[in-house]
Structures are given as structure tokens and as C-alpha cells.
C-alpha positions as CSV (number, residue, x, y, z in Angstrom):
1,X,131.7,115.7,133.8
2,X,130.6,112.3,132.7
3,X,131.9,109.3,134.9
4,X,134.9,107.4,133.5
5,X,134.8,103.8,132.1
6,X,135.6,101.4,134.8
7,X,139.5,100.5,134.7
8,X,139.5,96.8,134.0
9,X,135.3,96.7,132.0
10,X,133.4,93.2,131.0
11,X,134.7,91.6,128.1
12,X,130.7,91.6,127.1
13,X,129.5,94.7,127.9
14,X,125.9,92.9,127.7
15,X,126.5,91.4,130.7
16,X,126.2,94.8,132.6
17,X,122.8,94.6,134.8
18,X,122.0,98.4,134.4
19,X,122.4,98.8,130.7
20,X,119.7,99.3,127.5
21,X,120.1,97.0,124.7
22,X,118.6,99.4,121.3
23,X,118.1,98.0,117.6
24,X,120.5,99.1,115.3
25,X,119.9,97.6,112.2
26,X,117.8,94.9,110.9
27,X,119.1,92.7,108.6
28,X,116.6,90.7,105.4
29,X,117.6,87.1,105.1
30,X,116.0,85.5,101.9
31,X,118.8,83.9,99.7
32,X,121.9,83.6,98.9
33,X,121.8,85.6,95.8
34,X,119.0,87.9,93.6
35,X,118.7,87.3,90.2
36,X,117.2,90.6,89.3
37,X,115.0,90.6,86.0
38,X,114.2,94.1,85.0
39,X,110.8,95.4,83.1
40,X,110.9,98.7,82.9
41,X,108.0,100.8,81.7
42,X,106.4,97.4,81.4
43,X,102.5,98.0,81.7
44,X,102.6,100.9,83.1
45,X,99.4,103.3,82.7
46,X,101.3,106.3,82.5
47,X,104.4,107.4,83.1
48,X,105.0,109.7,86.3
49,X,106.9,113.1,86.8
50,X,110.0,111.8,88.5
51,X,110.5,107.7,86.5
52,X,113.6,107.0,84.4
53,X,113.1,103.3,84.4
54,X,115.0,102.8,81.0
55,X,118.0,104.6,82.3
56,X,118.3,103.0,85.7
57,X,118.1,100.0,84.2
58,X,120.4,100.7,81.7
59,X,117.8,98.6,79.1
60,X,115.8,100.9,77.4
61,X,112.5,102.2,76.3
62,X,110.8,99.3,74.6
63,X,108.8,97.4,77.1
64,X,107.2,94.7,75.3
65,X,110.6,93.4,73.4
66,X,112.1,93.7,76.8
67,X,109.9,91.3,79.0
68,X,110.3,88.8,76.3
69,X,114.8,89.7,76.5
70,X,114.5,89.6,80.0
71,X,112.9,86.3,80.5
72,X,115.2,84.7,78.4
73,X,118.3,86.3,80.0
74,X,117.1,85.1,82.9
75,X,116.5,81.5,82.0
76,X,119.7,81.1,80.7
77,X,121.3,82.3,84.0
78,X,119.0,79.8,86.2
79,X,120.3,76.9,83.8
80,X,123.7,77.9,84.5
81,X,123.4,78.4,88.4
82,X,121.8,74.8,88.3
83,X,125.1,73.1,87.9
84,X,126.2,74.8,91.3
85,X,123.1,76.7,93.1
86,X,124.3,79.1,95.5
87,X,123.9,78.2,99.2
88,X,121.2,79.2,100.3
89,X,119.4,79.5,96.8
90,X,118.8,82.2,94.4
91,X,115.6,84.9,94.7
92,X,114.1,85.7,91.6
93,X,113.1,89.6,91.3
94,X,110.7,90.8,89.1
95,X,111.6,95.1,89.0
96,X,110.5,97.8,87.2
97,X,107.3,98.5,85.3
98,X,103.7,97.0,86.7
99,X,104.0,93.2,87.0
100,X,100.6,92.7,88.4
101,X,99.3,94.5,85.0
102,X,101.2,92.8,82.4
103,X,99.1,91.0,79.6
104,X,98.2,87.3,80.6
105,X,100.6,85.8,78.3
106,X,103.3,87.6,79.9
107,X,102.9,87.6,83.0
108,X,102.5,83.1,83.0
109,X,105.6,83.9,81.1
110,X,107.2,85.0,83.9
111,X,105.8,82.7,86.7
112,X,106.3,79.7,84.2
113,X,110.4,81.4,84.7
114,X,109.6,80.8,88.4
115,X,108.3,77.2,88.3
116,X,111.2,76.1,86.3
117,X,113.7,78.1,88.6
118,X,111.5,76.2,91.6
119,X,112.0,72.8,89.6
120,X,116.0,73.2,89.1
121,X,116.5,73.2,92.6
122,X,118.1,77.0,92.2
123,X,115.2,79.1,93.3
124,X,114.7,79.7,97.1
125,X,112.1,82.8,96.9
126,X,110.5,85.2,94.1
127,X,109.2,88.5,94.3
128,X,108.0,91.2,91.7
129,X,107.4,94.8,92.2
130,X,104.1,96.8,90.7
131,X,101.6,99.3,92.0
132,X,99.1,99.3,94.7
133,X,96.2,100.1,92.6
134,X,96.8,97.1,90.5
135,X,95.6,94.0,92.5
136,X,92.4,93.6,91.7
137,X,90.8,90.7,89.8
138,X,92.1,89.2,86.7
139,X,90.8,86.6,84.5
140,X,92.0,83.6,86.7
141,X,90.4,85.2,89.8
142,X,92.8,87.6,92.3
143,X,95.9,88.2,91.0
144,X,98.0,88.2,94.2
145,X,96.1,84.7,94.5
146,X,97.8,84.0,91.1
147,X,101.1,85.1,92.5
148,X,101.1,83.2,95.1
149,X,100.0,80.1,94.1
150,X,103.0,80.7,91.1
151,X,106.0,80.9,93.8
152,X,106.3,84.4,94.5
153,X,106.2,84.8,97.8
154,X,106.7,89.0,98.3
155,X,105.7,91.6,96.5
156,X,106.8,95.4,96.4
157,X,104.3,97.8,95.8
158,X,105.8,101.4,94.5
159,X,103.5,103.2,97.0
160,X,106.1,106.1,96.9
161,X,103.7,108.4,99.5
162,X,100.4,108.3,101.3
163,X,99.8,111.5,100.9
164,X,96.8,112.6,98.3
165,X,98.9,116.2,97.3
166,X,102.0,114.6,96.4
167,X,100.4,111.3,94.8
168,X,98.1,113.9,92.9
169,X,101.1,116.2,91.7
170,X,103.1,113.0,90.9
171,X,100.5,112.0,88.9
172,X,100.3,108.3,90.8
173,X,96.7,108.3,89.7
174,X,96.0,107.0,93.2
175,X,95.1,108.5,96.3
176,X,96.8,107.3,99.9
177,X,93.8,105.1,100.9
178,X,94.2,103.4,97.6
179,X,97.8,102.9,98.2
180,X,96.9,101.7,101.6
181,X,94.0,99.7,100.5
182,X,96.7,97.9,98.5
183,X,99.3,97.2,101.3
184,X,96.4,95.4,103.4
185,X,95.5,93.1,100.4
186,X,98.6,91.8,100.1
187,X,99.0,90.5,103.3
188,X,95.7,89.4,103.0
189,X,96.3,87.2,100.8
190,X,99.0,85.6,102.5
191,X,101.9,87.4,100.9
192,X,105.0,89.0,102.4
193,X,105.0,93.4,101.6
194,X,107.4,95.3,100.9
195,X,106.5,99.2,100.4
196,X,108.9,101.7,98.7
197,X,108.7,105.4,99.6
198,X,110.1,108.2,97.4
199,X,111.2,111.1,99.9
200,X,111.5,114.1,98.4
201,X,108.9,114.1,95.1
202,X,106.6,116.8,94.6
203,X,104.5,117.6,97.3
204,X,106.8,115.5,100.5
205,X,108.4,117.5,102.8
206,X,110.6,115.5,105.3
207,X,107.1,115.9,107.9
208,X,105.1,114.1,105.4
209,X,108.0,111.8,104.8
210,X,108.2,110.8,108.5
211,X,104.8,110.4,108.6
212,X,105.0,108.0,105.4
213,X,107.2,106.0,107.0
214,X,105.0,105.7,110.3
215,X,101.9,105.2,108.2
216,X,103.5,102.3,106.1
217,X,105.2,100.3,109.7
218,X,101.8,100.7,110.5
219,X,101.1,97.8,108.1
220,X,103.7,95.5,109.2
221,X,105.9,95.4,106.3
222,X,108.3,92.7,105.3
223,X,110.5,95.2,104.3
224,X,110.6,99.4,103.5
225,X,112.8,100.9,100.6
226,X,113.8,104.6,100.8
227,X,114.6,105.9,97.0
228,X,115.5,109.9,97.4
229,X,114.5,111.7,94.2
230,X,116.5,112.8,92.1
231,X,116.1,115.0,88.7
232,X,116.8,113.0,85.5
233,X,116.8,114.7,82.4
234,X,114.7,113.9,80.2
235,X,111.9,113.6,82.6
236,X,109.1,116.0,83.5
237,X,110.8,116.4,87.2
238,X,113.3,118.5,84.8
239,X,111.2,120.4,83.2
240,X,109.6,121.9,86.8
241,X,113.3,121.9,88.6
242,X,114.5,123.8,84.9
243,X,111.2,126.1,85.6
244,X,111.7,127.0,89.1
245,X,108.9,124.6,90.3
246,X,110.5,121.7,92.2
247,X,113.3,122.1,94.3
248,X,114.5,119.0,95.6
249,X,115.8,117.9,98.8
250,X,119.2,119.0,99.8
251,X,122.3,116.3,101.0
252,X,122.2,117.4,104.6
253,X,117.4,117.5,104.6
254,X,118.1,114.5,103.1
255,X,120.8,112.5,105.3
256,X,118.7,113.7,108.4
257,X,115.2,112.8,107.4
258,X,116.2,109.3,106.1
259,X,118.2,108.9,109.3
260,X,114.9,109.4,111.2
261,X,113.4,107.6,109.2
262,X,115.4,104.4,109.1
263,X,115.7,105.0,113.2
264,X,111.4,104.7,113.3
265,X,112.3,101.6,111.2
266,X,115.0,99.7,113.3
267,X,113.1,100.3,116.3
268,X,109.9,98.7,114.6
269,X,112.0,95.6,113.6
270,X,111.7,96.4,109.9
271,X,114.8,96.1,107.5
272,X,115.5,98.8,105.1
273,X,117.1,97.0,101.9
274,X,117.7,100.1,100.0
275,X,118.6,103.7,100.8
276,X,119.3,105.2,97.5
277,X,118.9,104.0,94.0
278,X,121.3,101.6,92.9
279,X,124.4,103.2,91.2
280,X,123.7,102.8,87.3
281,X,126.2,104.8,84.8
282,X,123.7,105.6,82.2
283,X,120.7,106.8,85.4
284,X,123.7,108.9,86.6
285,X,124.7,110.7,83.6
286,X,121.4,112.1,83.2
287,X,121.5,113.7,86.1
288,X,120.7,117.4,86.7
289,X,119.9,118.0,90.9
290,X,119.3,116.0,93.8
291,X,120.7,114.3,96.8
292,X,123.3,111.8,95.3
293,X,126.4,110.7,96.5
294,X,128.1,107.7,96.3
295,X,128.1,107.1,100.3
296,X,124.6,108.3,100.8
297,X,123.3,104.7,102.4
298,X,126.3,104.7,105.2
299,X,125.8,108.6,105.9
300,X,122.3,108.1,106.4
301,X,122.9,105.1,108.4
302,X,125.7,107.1,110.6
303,X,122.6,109.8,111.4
304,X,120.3,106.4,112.2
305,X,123.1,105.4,115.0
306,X,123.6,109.0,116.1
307,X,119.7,109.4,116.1
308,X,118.7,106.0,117.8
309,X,121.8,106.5,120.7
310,X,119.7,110.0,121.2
311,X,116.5,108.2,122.2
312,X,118.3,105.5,124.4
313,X,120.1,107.8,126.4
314,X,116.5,109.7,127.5
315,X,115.8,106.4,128.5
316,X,119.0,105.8,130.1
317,X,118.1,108.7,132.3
318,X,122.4,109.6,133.1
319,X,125.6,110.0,131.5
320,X,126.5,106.7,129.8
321,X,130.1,104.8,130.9
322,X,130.2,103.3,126.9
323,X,128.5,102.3,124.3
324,X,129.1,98.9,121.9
325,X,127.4,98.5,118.4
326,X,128.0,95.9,115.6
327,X,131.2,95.7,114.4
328,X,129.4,96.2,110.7
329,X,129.0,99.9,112.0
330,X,132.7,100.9,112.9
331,X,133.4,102.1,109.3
332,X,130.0,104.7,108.8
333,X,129.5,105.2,112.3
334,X,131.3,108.9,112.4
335,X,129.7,109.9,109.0
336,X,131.8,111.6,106.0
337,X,136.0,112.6,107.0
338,X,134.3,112.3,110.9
339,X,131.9,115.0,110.5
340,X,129.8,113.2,113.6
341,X,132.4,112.6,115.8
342,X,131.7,115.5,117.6
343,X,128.3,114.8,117.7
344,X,129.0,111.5,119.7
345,X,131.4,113.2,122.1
346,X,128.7,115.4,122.9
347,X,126.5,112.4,123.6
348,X,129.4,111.9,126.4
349,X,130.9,109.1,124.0
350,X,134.1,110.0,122.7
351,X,135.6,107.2,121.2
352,X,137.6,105.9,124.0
353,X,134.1,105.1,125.4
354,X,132.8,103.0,122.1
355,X,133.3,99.6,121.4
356,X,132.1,97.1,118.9
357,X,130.9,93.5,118.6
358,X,129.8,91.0,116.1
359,X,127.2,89.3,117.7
360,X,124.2,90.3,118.2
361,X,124.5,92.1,114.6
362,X,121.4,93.9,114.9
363,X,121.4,95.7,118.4
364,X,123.7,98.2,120.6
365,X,123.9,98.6,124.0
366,X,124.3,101.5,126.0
367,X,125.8,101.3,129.7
């Protein structure tokens, strides 16, 4: 039987000498508010089995009309925002398509969008997304040298898996040194990276997932995004799932995998900003399989807790007297209708042995 909690415990349980503090979360601080600006489809080479880019982002099919929509949308917003910036600033986020490949006009388009955002006083930070086959040379020299000498100071690369089967049956048109190649050159050059990993395309199983994820912490990422695929219609992904030829991940392969995953990544000290696409009415109407639901990011972070208070109790080496986590937790922590509560009270942490705290936001502690 596990001990009981003491009768009268700390009022800061991290004051107990024989306790383990554990990461729990790590947060990304940038700016106050993104300002997305979305190009989707725009210079890509190809398009691959599982994108919908003109559905998620609810704009379309026509690439080149839409860099030169979004740019504008987007300078009208920044001249709004300068007549009261948002503390902290605003982040200007170049999505979708491949930024580093855009034509020259268009991409100083876009950077000239930065400088001015820089010169109102409203931009803090800038990033883009694109490939990581993309950064080579250019015709003012590197192009990641380009970026950052025009105020981006991050950039995304839609690396999606190391592994040469699934890049190949994805048709990346890349193989995982490539990809890896790419990660290393830009923080080379001085830039923050942030990779993006699609669990669940062709070819990744939740091993080669998991060893993704260790693969890209490897590099020291600013930051990871975890996008489960889904099936849209109108995609080639439908025509193999309509065939018989792709099955993709189930709710509960996905919720543990990604749980694991984002685990590996809290206890690296790299924030995951995105567990699941973004919700997008005209993405989610298409449709046809796949591991959505509209609480995916807090189940997956409820099997993340569960997961990480595992390892920290081998380490703790007895029964544990409590636990205490962020107060940001108490809500997810015991998963969908409290399918996890068991779980914990098998952990010897019912819940009259939890507690929660707001500070420090980012760590638990077990005693």
C-alpha cells in the first residue's frame, strides 16, 4: 500500500529535499501576436501525396495571384496594428508553399513586407516555412543569408520524416540526409529551426516516428511541430486509402505515439507549438479518415504527463506521497470524460495525492 500524504504537507511542495523536479511542457515565447501570411502551393516542385494546402488555408489553388493577395492583406493589417502594436510586438509568418523557392521578385516582395513591418515599430520577429532541399544558392548569394539579413529570424523546414521509404513513397523528392543536410544549414547560418514532422504518412510507423523525433532534437531545434495525417479528398492520399493501400493511424496509435513523442521533446527542452493541424472548415469537410478530433492536442498532452510521470517515478525508485504540475494541466491532465484517471491511480496518484501550481509553468515535481 503506498504511504499516505503527510497530514499537515508544504505549502510548496518544491521545497521537499527528497523530491524530482521533471519538465512538463515547454513554452515558445516570440511575440505578442502572429500575423500569419499564407502561400499555399506557392513554388512548390510538385505536389505530394498527402498536401491540401488550398483547403487548409481556406484560399485556394492559384499560387501566384495569391502571394501577391497575401502581401497586400498583410500590409494593410501591419498599418493598422501600427496605431496600437501589441505588447510585445507582432511575428510575421510566412506558411505554406516553398518560400525559399519563390521567384526573386516575390520573394523581396515579401521581405520588403518585413522591413516595413520592422520600420513601423509592429514587427518583433519573422519566420517563413519551405523545404529542406531548397537552401541552396540564389542569385544574391545563400538564401538563408538573404533571410536573414531581411529580418527573418526562424525558419520552418517541412522535413515531415527522415526516413528514405516514406520520403520516397511521399514523393518528397528528398532523401533523409538531404532533409538533415538542411536542418544543419540553417543554424549554420545563424538562424533559429524549426522542423515539422508528419506522423503517420506513407511509410512511418509510430517506431520510425519516435525515431524522427530523436533524429530531429538531435539538431537542436528552436522548435518541433507534430501534424498527424489525415486523408483529404481530393488528394492522392485518397485515392491509396479509397484503394486499400494506406491505412492511416488510428485515434488511440495516434494519442500514444505523439504523447511519446512530445514526452522525448519536453525532456529535451524543446517546445512543441502544434499538435494537429489547425481547425479549418473548408480542410475539415474534405475529410475522408484519419486521427482528428477536436481535443487531439490536450489528449495527447494528457498521455505526455502520464508518460513523463512514468519515467520519474523509475527514477524516484518508491511509491510517490504526491505529485504537483502546472496549474495549465489541471483541465487535460485525466484525458477525454477521465479515461486516464485510472491510469494515475495506478501510478499510486489518485487525485487526492495531485496538486497544482502556477509557477514554475514548465516543470512537475514528484515527492
Amino acid at each position: 500500500m503506498s504511504p499516505a500524504l503527510p497530514a499537515d504537507p508544504p505549502a510548496d511542495p518544491f521545497d521537499e529535499p527528497a523530491g524530482l523536479r521533471f519538465a512538463v511542457g515547454v513554452r515558445m515565447q516570440r511575440a505578442g501576436r502572429i500575423l500569419p501570411v499564407f502561400l499555399p502551393f506557392a513554388a512548390c516542385p510538385g505536389r505530394c501525396v498527402f498536401c491540401a494546402q488550398d483547403r487548409q488555408t481556406g484560399l485556394g489553388r492559384r499560387p501566384r495571384h495569391n502571394v501577391g493577395q497575401a502581401l497586400s492583406r498583410a500590409a494593410a493589417a501591419l498599418e493598422e496594428l501600427a496605431a496600437c502594436p501589441p505588447p510585445g510586438g507582432v511575428e510575421l509568418a510566412f506558411y505554406g508553399g516553398t518560400f525559399t523557392g519563390l521567384p526573386t521578385a516575390m520573394l523581396e516582395a515579401a521581405l520588403e513586407l518585413l522591413a516595413r513591418g520592422h520600420g513601423l515599430g509592429v514587427v518583433s520577429h519573422g519566420r517563413c516555412s519551405t523545404r529542406p532541399d531548397t537552401l541552396g544558392a540564389g542569385p544574391g548569394g545563400s538564401i538563408l543569408d538573404r533571410l536573414k539579413n531581411g529580418g527573418l529570424d526562424l525558419v520552418e523546414l517541412g522535413v515531415q520524416s527522415f526516413d528514405d521509404h516514406a520520403l520516397h513513397k511521399a514523393r518528397r523528392g528528398y532523401r533523409g540526409q538531404d532533409a538533415e543536410d538542411g536542418c544543419r544549414a540553417v543554424t549554420a547560418a545563424g538562424l533559429a529551426l524549426g522542423i515539422q514532422l508528419l506522423p503517420g504518412m506513407p511509410g512511418v510507423t509510430p517506431a520510425i516516428f519516435l525515431a524522427d523525433v530523436d533524429r530531429a532534437l538531435a539538431l537542436r531545434p528552436a522548435c518541433l511541430r507534430f501534424y498527424p495525417c489525415v486523408v483529404p479528398d481530393g488528394t492522392e492520399l485518397a485515392s491509396l486509402w479509397k484503394s486499400g493501400r494506406y491505412k492511416p493511424w488510428s485515434l488511440p496509435e495516434t494519442v500514444r505515439a505523439l504523447g511519446e513523442g512530445l514526452r522525448r521533446a519536453w525532456a529535451a527542452g524543446v517546445p512543441v507549438i502544434r499538435l494537429a493541424v489547425a481547425p479549418e472548415a473548408a480542410f475539415d469537410a474534405t475529410l475522408l479518415a484519419g486521427p482528428r478530433h477536436p481535443a487531439l492536442g490536450a489528449l495527447i498532452q494528457a498521455e505526455a504527463l502520464l508518460q513523463s510521470t512514468r519515467t520519474q517515478l523509475t527514477r524516484l525508485g518508491r511509491a510517490p506521497r504526491g505529485i504537483s504540475l502546472p496549474r495549465r494541466h489541471q483541465g487535460c491532465m485525466y484525458g477525454q470524460r477521465g479515461a486516464l484517471r485510472e491510469a494515475w491511480a495506478a501510478l499510486g496518484l489518485p487525485p487526492d495525492r495531485v496538486r497544482f501550481h502556477t509557477q514554475p509553468e514548465d516543470e512537475g515535481f514528484l515527492w
